[in-house]
C-alpha positions in Angstrom: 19.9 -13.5 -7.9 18.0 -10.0 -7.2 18.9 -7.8 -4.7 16.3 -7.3 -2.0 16.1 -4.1 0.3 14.1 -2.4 3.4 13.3 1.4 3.1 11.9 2.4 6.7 10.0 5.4 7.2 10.3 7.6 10.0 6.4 7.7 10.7 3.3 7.1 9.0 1.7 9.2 6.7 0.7 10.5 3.4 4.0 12.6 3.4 5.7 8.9 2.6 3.5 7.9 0.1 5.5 8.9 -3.3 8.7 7.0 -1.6 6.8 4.4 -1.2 5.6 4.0 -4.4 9.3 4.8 -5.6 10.7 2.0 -3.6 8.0 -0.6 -4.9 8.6 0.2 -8.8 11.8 -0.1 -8.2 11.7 -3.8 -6.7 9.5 -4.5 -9.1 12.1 -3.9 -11.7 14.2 -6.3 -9.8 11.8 -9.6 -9.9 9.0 -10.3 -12.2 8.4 -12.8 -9.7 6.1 -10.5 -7.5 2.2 -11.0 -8.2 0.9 -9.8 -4.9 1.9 -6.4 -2.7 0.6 -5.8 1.0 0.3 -1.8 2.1 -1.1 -0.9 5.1 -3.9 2.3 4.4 -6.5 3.6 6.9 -8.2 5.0 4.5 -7.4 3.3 1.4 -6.2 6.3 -0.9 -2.0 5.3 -0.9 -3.4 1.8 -1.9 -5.2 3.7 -4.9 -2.4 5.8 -6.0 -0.1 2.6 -5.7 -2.3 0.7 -7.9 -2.5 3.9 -10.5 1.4 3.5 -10.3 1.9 -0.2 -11.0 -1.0 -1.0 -12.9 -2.3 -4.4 -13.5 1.1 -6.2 -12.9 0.6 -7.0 -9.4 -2.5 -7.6 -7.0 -2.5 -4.8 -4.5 -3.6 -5.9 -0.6 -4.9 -2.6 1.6 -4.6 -3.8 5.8 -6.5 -1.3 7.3 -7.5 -0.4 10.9 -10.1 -3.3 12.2 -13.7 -1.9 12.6 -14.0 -0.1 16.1 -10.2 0.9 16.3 -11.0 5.0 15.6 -14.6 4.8 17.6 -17.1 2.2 18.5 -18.5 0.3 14.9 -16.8 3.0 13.1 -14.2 1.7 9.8 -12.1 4.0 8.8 -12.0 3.1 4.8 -15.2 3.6 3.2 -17.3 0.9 1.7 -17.3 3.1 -1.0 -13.1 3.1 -0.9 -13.4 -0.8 -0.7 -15.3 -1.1 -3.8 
């Protein structure tokens, strides 16, 4: 059995970003069941450094803002960032 945990952040931001990435590689040392991990990333870059982190081991998800949330038809990640 593998021990599963929550770490929750006092806000959002960048700031949390390493702990983040601490607490995934950590559960990922727990299961090699995991093929798949959600973050949520306006503009995509702690998806990036996640994926730097882990690798190729697991698929990485980015939820970002839907299109219009920070101005009307604006998107917050990139094409550029989606590629």
């Amino acid at each position: 059995m593998s021990r599963k945990f929550i770490t929750y952040f006092d806000k959002e931001g960048n700031d949390y970003t390493d702990e983040l990435i601490l607490a995934v590689k950590d559960r990922l040392e727990l299961s090699d069941q995991i093929k798949h991990i959600v973050i949520a990333s306006a503009s995509g870059k702690s998806a990036l450094k996640l994926a730097d982190a882990v690798g190729d081991q697991v698929k990485i998800i980015n939820v970002t803002h839907h299109c219009g949330f920070s101005g009307p038809n604006e998107s917050d990640i990139s094409d550029e960032m989606i590629k």
